[in-house]
C-alpha positions as MATLAB code, in Angstrom:
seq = 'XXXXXXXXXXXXXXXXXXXXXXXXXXXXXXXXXXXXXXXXXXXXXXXXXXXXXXXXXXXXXXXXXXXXXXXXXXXXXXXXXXXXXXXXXXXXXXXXXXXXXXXXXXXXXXXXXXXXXXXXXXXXXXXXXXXXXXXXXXXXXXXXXXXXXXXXXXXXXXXXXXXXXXXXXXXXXXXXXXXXXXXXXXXXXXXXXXXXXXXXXXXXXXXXXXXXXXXXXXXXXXXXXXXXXXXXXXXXXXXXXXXXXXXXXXXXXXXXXXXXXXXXXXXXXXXXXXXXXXXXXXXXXXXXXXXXXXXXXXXXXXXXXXXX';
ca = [
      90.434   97.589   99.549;
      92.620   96.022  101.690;
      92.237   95.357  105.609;
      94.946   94.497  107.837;
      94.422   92.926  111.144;
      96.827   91.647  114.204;
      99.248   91.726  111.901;
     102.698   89.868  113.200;
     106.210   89.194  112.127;
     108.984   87.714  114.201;
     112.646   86.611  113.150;
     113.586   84.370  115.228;
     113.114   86.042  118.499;
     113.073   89.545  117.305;
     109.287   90.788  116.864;
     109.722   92.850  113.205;
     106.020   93.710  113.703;
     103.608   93.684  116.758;
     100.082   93.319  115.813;
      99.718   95.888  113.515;
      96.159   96.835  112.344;
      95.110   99.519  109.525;
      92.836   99.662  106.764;
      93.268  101.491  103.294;
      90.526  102.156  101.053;
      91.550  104.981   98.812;
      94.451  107.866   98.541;
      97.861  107.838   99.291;
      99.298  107.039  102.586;
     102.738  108.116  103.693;
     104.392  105.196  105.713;
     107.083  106.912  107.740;
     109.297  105.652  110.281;
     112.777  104.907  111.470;
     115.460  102.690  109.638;
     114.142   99.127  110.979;
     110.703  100.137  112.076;
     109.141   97.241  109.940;
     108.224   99.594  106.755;
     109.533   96.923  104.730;
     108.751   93.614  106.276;
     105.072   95.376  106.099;
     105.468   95.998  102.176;
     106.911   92.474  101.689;
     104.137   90.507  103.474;
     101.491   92.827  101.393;
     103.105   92.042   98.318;
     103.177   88.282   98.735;
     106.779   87.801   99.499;
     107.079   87.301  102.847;
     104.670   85.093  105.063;
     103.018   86.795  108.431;
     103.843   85.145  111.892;
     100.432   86.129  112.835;
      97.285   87.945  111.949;
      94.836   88.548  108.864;
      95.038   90.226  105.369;
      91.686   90.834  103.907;
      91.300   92.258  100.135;
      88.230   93.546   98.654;
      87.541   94.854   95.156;
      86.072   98.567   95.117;
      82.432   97.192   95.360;
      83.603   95.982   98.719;
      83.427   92.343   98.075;
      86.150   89.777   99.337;
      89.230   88.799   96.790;
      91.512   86.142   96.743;
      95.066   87.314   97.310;
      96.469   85.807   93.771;
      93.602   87.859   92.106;
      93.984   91.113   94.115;
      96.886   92.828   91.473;
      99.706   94.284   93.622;
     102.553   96.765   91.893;
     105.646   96.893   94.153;
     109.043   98.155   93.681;
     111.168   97.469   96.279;
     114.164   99.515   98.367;
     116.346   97.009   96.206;
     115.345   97.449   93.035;
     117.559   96.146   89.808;
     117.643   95.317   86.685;
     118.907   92.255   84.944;
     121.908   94.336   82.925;
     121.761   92.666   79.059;
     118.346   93.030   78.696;
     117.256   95.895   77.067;
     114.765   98.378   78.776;
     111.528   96.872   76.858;
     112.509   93.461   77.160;
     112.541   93.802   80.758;
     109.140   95.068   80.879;
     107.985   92.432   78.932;
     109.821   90.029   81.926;
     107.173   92.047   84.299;
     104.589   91.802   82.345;
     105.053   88.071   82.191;
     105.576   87.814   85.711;
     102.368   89.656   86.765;
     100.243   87.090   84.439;
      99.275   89.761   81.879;
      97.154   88.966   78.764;
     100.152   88.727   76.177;
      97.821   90.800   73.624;
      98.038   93.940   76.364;
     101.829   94.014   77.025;
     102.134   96.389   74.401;
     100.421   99.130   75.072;
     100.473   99.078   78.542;
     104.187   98.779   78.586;
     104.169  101.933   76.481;
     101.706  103.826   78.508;
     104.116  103.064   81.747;
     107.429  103.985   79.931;
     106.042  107.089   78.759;
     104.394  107.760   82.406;
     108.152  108.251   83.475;
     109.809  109.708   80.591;
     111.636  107.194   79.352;
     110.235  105.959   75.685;
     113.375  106.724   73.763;
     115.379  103.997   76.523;
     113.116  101.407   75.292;
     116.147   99.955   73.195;
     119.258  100.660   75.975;
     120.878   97.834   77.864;
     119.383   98.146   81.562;
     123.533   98.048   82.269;
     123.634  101.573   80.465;
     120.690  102.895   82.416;
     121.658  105.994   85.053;
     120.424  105.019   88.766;
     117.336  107.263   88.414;
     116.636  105.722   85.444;
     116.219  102.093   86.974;
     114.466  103.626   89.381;
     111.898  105.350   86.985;
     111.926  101.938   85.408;
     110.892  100.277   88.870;
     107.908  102.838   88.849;
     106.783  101.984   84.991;
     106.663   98.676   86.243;
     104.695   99.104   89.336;
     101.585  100.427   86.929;
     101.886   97.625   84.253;
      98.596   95.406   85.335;
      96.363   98.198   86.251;
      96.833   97.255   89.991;
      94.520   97.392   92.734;
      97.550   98.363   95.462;
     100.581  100.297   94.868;
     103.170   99.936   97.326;
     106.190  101.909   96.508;
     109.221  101.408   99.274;
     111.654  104.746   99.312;
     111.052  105.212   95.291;
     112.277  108.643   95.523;
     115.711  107.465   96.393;
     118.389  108.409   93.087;
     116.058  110.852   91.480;
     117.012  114.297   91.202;
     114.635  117.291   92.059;
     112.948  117.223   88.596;
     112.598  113.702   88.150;
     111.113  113.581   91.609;
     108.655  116.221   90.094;
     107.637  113.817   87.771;
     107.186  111.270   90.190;
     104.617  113.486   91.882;
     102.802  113.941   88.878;
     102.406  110.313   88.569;
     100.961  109.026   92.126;
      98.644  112.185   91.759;
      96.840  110.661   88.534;
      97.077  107.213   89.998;
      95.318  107.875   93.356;
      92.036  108.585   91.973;
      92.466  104.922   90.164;
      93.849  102.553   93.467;
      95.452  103.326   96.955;
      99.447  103.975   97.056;
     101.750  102.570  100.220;
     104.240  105.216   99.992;
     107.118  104.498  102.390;
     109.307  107.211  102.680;
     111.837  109.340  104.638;
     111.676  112.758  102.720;
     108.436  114.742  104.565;
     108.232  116.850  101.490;
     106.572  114.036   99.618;
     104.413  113.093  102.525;
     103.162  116.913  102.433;
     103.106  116.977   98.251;
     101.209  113.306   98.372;
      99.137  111.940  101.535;
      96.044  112.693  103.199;
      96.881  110.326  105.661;
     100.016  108.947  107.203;
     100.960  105.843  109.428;
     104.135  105.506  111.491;
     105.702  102.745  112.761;
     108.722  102.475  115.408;
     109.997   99.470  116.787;
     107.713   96.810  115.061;
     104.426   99.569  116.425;
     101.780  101.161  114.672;
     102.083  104.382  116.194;
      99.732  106.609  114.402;
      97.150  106.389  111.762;
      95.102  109.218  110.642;
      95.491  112.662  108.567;
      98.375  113.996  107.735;
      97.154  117.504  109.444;
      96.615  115.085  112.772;
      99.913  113.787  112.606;
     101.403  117.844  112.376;
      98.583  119.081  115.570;
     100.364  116.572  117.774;
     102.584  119.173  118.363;
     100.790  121.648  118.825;
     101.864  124.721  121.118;
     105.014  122.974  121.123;
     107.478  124.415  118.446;
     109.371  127.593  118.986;
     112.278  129.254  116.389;
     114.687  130.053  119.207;
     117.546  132.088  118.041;
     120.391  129.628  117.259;
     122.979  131.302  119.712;
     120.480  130.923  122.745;
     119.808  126.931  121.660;
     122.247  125.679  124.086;
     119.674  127.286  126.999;
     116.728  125.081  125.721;
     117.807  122.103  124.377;
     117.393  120.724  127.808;
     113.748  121.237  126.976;
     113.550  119.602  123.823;
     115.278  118.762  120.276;
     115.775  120.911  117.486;
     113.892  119.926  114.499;
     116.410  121.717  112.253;
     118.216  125.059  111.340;
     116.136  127.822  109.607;
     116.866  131.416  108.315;
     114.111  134.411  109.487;
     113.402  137.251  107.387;
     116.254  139.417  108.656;
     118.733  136.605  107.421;
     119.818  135.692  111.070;
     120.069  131.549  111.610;
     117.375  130.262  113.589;
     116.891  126.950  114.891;
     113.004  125.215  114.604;
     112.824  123.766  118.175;
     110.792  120.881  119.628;
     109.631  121.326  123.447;
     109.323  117.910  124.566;
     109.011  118.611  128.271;
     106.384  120.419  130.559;
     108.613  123.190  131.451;
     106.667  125.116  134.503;
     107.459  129.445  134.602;
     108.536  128.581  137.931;
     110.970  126.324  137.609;
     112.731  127.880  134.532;
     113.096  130.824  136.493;
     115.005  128.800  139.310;
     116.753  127.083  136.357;
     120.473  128.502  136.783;
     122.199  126.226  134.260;
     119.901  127.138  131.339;
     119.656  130.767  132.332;
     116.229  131.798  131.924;
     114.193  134.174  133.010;
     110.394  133.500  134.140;
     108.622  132.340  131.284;
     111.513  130.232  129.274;
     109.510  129.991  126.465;
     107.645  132.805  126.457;
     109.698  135.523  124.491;
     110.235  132.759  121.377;
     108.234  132.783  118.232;
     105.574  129.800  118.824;
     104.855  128.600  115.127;
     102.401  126.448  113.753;
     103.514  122.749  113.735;
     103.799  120.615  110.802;
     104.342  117.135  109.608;
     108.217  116.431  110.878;
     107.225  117.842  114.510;
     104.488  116.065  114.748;
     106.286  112.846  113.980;
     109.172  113.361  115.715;
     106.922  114.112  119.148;
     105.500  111.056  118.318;
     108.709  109.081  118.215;
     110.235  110.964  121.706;
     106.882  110.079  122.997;
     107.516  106.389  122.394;
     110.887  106.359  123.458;
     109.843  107.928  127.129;
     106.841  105.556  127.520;
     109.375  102.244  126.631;
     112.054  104.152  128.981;
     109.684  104.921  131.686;
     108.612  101.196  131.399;
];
């Protein structure tokens, strides 16, 4: 439904985003990548906010057949999302609905089919100014669906919600997939794993990777190890650690990254990490998943640009 080519952004003379090239269709897709990796420069020129330096945005309708951007219907809540404080919670939806070009006669009952989508009905009457910070951001969400949008592009909406309202959250994008494709950028890999069936990372203004979610996790395959956390300092020459785990007899463990080709020969010879033949060979090799994948992929960008 929407087909992205050479797509370019530059401030000035800083290149936000280098020719990036993707197409959705359906599903959700997890958009991961570092603070200033262009997530959001991407989500503002696909909303209509920001203008490309470069490149080609295509839109198509399910059938396939070409759209005009200002007919192609685009829900978007932004990293920055507010609310204007004296209006009340309805009237504010009614600003959206306005906004998005809606047929007056259907602001009703989509407005309460949104507010009810994320629990919040009986705030239809509150001042946004009394509204907790998960609640605006619940209320960014409601607003995204008012429209019945072709594109959902939702930038870190997880941020402020507690564990249950993220719950809720979930339930939401799942019943929405099946009707348009979600944008979810995010930095939490638990929704990526709840959510996607694809994901696509960006770094440094690159598309890095876009495909499954269980291709982005085999990237690392053969590659992570729980190494018991008091021998960590002996490997993390070797790699990173992805982050501190407990095994079954309660002992702390830490999920490790190898990064390097580390040779049985040369390990042995190693005297500053202290190994015997075979480094690796006496840690528990584990399956890989979603974070290791990723962060191989970053750490492989990094040595390529280094190397270069």
């Amino acid at each position: 439904m929407i087909i992205v080519k050479d797509l370019k952004k530059n401030y000035g003379k800083k290149c936000a985003l280098k020719e990036v090239s993707f197409s959705v269709f359906k599903g959700v897709i997890g958009v991961l990548g570092p603070n200033g990796s262009g997530k959001t420069t991407l989500f503002r020129i696909l909303a209509g906010i920001l203008g490309q330096s470069g490149g080609e945005i295509h839109f198509q309708d399910k059938d396939g057949v070409s759209v005009l951007a200002d007919n192609f219907r685009i829900g978007y809540i932004s990293q920055a999302f507010g609310l204007i404080p004296d209006y009340t919670l309805w009237e504010h939806m009614e600003y959206f609905a306005c906004l998005k070009g809606m047929e007056k006669g259907e602001w009703q009952t989509e407005i309460e089919q949104a507010l009810e989508a994320v629990h919040l009905s009986d705030e239809r009457k509150t001042k946004c100014r009394k509204l907790s910070g998960g609640m605006v951001r619940r209320a960014g969400i409601a607003q995204t669906l008012l429209g019945k949008p072709d594109l959902i592009l939702l930038d870190e909406p997880t941020v402020g919600l507690d564990p249950e309202e993220r719950l809720r959250f979930q339930d939401i994008i799942r019943e929405r997939k099946v009707q348009c494709p979600v944008l979810l950028a995010t930095h939490l890999i638990e929704d990526v794993m709840e959510l996607c069936n694809q994901a696509l990372v960006l770094s440094r203004g690159e598309l890095l990777f876009y495909d499954g979610v269980e291709k982005l996790a085999s990237l690392a395959e053969g590659r992570v190890y729980l190494v018991p956390e008091e021998e960590f300092a002996r490997c993390r020459q070797y790699g990173m650690k992805v982050k501190n785990q407990y095994g079954e007899d309660s002992k702390q463990q830490v999920r490790f990254l190898l990064l390097e080709e580390v040779r049985k020969q040369g390990a042995a010879r190693d005297r500053n990490a202290g190994c015997m033949e075979g480094l690796f060979e006496k840690y528990e090799r584990v399956p890989p998943q979603i974070e290791d994948g990723y962060l191989y992929l970053l750490r492989a960008q990094e040595k390529r640009q280094s190397a270069g």
